[in-house]
C-alpha positions as CSV (number, residue, x, y, z in Angstrom):
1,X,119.9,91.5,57.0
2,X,119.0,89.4,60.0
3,X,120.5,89.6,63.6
4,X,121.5,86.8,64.7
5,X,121.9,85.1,68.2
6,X,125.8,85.6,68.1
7,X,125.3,88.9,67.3
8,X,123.3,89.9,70.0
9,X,125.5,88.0,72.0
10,X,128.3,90.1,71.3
11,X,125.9,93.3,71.1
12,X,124.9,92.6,75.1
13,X,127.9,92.5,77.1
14,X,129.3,95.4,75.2
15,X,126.9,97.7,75.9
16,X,126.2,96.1,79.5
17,X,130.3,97.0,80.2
18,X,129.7,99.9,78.5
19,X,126.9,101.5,80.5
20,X,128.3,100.0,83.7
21,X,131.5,102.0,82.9
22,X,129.3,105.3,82.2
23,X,127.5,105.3,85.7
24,X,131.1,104.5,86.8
25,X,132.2,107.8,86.4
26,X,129.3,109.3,85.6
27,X,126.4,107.9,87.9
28,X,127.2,111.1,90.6
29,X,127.5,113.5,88.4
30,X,123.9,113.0,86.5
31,X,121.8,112.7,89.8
32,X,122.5,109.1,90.4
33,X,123.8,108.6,94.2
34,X,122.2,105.5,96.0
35,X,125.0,105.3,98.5
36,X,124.8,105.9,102.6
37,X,123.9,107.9,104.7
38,X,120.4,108.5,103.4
39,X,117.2,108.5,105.2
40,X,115.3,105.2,106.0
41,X,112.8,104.3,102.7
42,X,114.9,106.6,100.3
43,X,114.7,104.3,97.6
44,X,114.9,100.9,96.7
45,X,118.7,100.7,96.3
46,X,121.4,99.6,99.3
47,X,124.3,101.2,97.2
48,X,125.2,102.7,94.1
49,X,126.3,99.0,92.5
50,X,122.8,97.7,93.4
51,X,121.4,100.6,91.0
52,X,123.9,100.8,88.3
53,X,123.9,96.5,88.2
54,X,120.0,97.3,87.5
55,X,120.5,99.8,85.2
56,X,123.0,98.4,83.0
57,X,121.1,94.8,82.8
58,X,118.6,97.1,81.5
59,X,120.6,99.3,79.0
60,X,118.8,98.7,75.8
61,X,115.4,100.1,77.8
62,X,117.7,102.6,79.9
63,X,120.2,104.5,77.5
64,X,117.4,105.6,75.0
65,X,115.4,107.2,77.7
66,X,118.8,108.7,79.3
67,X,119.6,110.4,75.7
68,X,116.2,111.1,75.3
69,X,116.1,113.5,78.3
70,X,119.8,114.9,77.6
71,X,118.5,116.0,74.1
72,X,115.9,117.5,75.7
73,X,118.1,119.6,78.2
74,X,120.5,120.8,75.1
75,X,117.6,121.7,73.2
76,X,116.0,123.5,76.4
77,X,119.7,125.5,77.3
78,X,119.9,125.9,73.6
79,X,116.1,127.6,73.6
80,X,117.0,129.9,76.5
81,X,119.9,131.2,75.2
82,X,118.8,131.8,71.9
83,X,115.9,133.7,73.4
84,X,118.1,135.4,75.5
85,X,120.4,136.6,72.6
């Protein structure tokens, strides 16, 4: 089965409006806050819709790594409190 153009033309901006809608309400929550007032050379980010544009132009390379590292902290919990049981 081969993917074709119009496929992945539909595939893109679905998971682009997707992820833009996850750091939407999201973003804060996980650790991702490039709004002022920060100190001077805090990042490379003006705002939190510089950052989440970047991110979610980039979701295909960005959500994999994001679920990467959330299975990793539910294994982790998982681990500690199985130890602790």
């Amino acid at each position: 089965m081969n993917i074709t153009s119009a496929t992945l033309m539909l595939i893109y901006p679905i998971g682009f409006l997707l992820t833009l809608t996850f750091y939407k309400y999201f973003g804060k929550r996980i650790g991702f806050d490039y709004d002022p007032p920060h100190e001077d050379y805090y990042d490379d980010w003006d705002s939190n819709s510089d950052a989440y544009l970047a991110f979610s132009i980039g979701w295909f390379i960005v959500m994999p790594m994001l679920m990467i590292a959330g299975i990793y902290i539910v294994l982790r919990n998982l681990t500690k409190w199985y130890l602790n049981f």
